[in-house]
N, C-alpha and C positions, 0 to 999 in steps of 0.2 A: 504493500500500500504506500508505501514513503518512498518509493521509486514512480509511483504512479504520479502521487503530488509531483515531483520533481520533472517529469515528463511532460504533465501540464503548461510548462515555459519554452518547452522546445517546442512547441506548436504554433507558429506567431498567429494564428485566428484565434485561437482559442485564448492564447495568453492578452490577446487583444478586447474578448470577448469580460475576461475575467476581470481585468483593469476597469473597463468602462461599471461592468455592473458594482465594483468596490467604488467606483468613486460616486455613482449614483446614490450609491449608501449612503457615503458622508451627506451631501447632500440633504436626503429626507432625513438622516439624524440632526443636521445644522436647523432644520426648518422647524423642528421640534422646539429648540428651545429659544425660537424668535419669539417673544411677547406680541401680543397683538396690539396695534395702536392706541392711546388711549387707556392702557389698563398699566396701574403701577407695578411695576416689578417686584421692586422691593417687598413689597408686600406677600408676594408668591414666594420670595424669596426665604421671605422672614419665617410663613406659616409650613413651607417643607424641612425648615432646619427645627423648629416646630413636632412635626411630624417623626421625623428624626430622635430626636431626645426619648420620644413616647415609644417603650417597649411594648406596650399593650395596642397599640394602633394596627388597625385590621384597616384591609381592603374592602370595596362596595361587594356587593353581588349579583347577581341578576345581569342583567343587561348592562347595567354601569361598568360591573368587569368586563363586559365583552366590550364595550366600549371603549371602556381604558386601555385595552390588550390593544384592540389595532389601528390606537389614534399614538401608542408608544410613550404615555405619559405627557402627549401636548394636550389633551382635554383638561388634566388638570392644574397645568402651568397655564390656561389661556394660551398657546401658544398659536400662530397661522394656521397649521396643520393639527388645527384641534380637534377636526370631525375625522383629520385620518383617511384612508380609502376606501372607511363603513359607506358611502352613500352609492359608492360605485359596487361593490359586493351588493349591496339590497336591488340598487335598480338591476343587478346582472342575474341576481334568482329572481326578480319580480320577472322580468323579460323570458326566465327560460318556463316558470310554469307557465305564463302566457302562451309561450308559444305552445305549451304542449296541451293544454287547453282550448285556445282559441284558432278556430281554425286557418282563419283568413291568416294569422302570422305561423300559423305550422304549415302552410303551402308557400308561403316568401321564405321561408328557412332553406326548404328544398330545392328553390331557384335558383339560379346563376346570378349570384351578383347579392343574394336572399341574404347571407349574414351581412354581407358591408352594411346593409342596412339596419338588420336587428341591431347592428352595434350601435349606428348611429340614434337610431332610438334609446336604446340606455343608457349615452353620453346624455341623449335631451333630458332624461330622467333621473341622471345623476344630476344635473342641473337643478330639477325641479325638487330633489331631496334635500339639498343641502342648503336651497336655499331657505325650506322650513327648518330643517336641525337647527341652520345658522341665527333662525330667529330666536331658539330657545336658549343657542349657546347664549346669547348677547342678553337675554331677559333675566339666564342664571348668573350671569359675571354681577348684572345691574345688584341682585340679593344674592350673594355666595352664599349666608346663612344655609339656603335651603337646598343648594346643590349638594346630592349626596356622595360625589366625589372628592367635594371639596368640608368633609368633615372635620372642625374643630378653626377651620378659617377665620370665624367669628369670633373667637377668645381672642386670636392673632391682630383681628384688625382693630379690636378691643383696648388690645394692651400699647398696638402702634400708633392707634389714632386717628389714622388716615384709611380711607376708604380704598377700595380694591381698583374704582372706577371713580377718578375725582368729578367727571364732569359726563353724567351716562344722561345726554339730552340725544336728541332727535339725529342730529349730523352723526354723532358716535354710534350708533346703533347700524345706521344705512352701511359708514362705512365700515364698520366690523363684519355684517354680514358678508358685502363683498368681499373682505379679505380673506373669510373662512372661506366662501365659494372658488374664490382665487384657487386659496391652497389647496383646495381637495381636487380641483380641476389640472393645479400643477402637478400632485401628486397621480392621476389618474394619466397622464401625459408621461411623467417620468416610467411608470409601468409599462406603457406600450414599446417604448423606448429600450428597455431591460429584455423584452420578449424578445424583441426585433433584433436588439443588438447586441445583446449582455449571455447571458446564462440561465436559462432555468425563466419562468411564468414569475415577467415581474410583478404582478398585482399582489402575489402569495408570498415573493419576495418580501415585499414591502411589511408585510404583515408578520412575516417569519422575522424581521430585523427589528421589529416594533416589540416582540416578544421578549425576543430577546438581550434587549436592552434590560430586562426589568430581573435578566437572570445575575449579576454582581450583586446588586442591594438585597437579593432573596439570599442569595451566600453568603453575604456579609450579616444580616438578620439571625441566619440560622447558626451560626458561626460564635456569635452575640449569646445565643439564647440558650447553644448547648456548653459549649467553650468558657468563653470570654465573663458570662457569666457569672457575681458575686454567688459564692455557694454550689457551685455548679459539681454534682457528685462525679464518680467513674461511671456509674453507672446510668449516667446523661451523655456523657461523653461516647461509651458504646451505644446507647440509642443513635447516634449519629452515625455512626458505620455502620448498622442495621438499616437507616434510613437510605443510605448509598448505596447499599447491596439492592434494597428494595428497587431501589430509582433504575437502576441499571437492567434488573427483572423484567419491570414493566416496559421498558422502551424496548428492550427485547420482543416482550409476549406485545405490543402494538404494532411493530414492524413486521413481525408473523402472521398476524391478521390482516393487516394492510395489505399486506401481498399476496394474501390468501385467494383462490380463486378456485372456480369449478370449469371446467374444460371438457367441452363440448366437443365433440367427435361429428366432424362434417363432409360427407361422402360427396364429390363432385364427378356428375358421369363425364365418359368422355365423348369429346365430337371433334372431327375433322374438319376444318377447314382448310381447304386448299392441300395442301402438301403437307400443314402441319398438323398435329395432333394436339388439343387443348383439355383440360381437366385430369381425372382418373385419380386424383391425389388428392390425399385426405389432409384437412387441414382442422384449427381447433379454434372454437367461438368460448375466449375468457369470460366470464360470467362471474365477477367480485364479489366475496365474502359480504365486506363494507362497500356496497353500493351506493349507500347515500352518503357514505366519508361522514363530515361534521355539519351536514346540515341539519339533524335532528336534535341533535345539541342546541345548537343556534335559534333554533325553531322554539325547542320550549323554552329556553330561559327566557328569549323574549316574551312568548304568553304570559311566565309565572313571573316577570318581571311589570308586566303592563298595570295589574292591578293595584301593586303599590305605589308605580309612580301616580296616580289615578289618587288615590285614599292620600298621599302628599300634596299632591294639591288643593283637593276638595275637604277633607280633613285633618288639616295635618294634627291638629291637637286633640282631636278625641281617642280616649283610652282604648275603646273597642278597636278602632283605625290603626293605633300602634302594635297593638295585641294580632290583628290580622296580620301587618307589614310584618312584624318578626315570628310569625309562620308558614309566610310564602315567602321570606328571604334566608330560610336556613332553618329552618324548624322540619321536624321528621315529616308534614306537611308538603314540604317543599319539595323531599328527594321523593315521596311515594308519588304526587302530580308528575314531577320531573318522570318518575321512570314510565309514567303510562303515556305522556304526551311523546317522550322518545320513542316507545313502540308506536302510539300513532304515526307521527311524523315521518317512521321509517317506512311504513309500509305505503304513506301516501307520495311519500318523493320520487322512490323505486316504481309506482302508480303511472305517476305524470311522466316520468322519463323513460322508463324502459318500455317500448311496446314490441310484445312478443309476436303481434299480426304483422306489422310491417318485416318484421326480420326474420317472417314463416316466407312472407310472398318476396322480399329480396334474395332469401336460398333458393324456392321455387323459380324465379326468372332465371337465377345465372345458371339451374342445373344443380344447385345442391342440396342434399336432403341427409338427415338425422339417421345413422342406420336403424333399422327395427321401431322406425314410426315412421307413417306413411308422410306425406307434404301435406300443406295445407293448413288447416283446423283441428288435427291432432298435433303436427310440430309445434303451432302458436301453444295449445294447453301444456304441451310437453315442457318448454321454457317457463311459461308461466309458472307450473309449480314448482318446477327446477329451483326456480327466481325465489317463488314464496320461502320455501325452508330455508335459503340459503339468506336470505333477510331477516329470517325467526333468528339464526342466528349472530349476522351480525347487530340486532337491536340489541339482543342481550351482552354483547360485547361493545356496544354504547353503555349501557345504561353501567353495565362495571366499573368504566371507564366516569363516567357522570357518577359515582359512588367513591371512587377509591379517595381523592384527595382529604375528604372528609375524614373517610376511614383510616386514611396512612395520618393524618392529623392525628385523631383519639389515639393510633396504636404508640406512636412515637412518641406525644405530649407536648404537639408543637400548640399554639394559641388559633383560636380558628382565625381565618382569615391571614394567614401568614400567606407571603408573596411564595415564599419555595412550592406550597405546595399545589400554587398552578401549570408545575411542570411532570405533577403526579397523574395527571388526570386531564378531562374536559377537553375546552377547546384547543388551547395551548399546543396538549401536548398530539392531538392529532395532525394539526395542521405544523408542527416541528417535524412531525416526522412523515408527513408526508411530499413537504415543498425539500426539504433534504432529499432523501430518495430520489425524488425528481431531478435535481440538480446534480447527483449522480450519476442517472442514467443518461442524460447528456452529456457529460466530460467522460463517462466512458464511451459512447459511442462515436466521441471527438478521438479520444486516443487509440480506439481498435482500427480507427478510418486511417487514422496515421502510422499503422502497424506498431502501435505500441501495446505494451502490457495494460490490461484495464487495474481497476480498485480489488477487482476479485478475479484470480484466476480460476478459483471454483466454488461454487454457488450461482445462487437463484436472480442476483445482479447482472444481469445481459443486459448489455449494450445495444439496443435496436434503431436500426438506420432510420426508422419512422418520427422519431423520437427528432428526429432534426427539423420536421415540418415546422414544432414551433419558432424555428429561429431562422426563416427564410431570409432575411434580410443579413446582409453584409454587416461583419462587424463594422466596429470603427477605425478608422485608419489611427495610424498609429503617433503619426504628430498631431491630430487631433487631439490624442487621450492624453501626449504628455502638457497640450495647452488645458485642457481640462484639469488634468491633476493641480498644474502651476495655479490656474485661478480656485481651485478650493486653497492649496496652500495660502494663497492673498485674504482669503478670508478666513483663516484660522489664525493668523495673523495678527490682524484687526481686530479678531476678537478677543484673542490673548492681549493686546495691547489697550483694549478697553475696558476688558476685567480687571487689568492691572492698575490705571487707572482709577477705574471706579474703587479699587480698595485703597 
């Protein structure tokens, strides 16, 4: 494997490929901690060092974590990139059940030229998201109080004196909105840009970099609280290497089911054309464990997350209103909803996207058929139930996953809502390991083209030439990337220079 990395730089595409997509990084990581116009810094400043001193300080839940997960900590700094690349993920599922729903957009998908356009449609509609989020972002800055991101803000701006938002009149508001829209349209642009000309699905990128930015301060937290700790026994100490044996298990048994797949046996007859002879060769239709990956995840916490935000508004200070929020935000309430809305979820996503009649009568046209079930109306049923049990199972390998963090929390004795242990679990740790993997399978099918050694000379990691469709586009040239790199350099610069400064 460390001949592989190393191989990597002998490739000038790819080492070109690799460059652009690291310095795209820095990038959405610099955007993260721009402040947005108009809101004091200081202040953010003051209430994260704040947050910091507080051992007992827990994370949101519900959707505010998923929120926080793929905005990278600018939702709760106010930063440009506050809303992150959640508005383009939403309008990109809203657009795919549409289309598999609605018919007029399930017959433009199948036409020539059909996704240029669905895509442009979900650009319009990232548009139209962000620019509602942005009004709420701008409504929560106006009363941080009540943003539950931003918990304990109030004591902070309490003890500073100064408000979060010195002057939240009518012109700040307009232009905040636009600045969020700005930035999530910047960041939806740098994505396309990663796809085209970097490594690996920059949208997933983006979100995989957002993650794990928050992976330091969870190691430094848990480091704190088993270690570093006044009082801290041996036998805390070994809870922590039981915690890292555990952690290494799981990313193991995810990447085993991730790649898990049922394999279909598809008999193609054969026919003559002209001189040459076409089919007679069996080939296999993959059929995923985890069909619906993390969208059922995503699916419930946003439901089980809607009604509190809902009773925070409209109640925020009645008892019965608190008593509900802290049963649907972490109460045994919460995970038993959560696991029934992820079996829902799972079996309606697999519903909308998998249809087993169009890909009975796409075997049927080209000549291939299932051996020992006839074409037709028995091969759609055949996939079909194929599909169903093989979803029975990956729900319940969600819903483990939706349980563990919890669970490895009470077994270890970490405090709920610790940051480490969203890499135990949930959304986090699905979409690390699967925009990984991904990013693999591309640099190896870069180094097997180039007659190099891939990451694995034996296992289930193949390198497949198909696997390049996502990166049609030419990398970057290579005095481009080093005038790229130089002007992030100028602005890291600047801003070491102005940190410096300001202390």
């Amino acid at each position: 494997m460390i001949s592989a990395f190393a191989n990597t730089w002998k490739v000038p595409e790819l080492r070109d490929r690799i460059l652009f997509t690291l310095a795209m990084i820095v990038i959405v990581r610099l955007g993260v901690h721009v402040t947005l116009p108009g809101v004091d810094a200081s202040v953010i400043d003051a209430w994260m060092q704040d947050a910091k001193e507080q051992s007992d300080a827990t994370t949101a839940g519900g959707l505010q974590a998923i929120l926080g997960i793929f905005s990278g900590g600018a939702l709760q700094q106010a930063g440009v990139f506050a809303l992150g690349i959640m508005p383009y993920i939403s309008a990109s599922i809203m657009m795919q059940l549409m289309s598999a729903v609605v018919p007029k957009l399930s017959r433009l998908r199948r036409e020539d030229g059909g996704q240029q356009k669905i895509t442009q449609y979900t650009r319009y509609l990232t548009i139209a998201i962000a620019l509602v989020q942005g009004v709420f972002v701008a409504k929560a800055l106006m009363a941080p109080e009540s943003n539950p991101l931003m918990g304990g803000i109030g004591d902070t701006i309490n003890r500073l004196g100064r408000d979060l938002v010195p002057q939240p009149d009518v012109l700040w508001q307009i232009i905040t909105v636009l600045t969020i829209v700005a930035g999530t349209l910047l960041l939806m642009w740098i994505g396309d840009q990663m796809t085209e000309r970097g490594i690996g699905n920059g949208t997933s990128i983006i979100i995989t970099v957002n993650i794990i930015a928050a992976l330091p301060g969870a190691l430094l937290q848990t480091w704190q609280y088993f270690v570093a700790r006044e009082g801290a026994s041996t036998f805390e100490v070994m809870m922590l290497v039981v915690m890292i044996a555990m952690l290494l298990l799981v990313i193991a048994g995810t990447i085993a089911i991730t790649q898990a797949q049922r394999r279909i046996a598809i008999q193609y007859a054969k026919r003559v054309v002209g001189r040459k002879q076409f089919g007679g060769q069996t080939q296999y239709l993959p059929l995923k464990v985890n069909y619906a990956g993390v969208m059922p995840i995503i699916f419930a916490t946003a439901v089980l997350s809607l009604p509190t935000i809902i009773l925070t508004q409209m109640f925020p200070n009645a008892g019965w209103s608190r008593s509900l929020q802290d049963a649907l935000l972490g109460g045994t309430w919460y995970y038993v909803l959560g696991a029934i809305f992820i079996f829902f979820f799972s079996y309606f996503w697999v519903a909308t996207m998998f249809q087993p009649s169009q890909i009975s009568e796409d075997l049927k046209r080209n000549g291939g058929y299932i051996p020992g079930v006839r074409p037709g109306k028995p091969t759609a049923d055949f996939l079909d139930f194929t599909m169903t049990r093989l979803t029975f199972a990956g729900a319940i390998f969600l819903t483990l996953i939706f349980f563990l963090p919890v669970a490895i929390g009470k077994l270890v004795g970490l405090p709920p809502g610790s940051m480490v242990l969203q890499f135990f679990g949930g959304t986090s740790l699905l979409i690390l390991v699967g925009v990984i993997l991904d990013v693999m399978r591309q640099v190896e099918t870069h180094l097997l083209q180039r007659h190099y050694d891939g990451f694995l000379r034996k296992g289930k990691l193949k390198g497949r030439y198909d696997r390049l469709s996502q990166n049609s586009g030419t990398a970057g040239a290579g005095t481009a990337i080093v005038y790229l790199w130089a002007f992030i350099g100028l602005l890291l610069v600047i801003g070491a220079v102005a940190w410096i400064a300001r202390g």
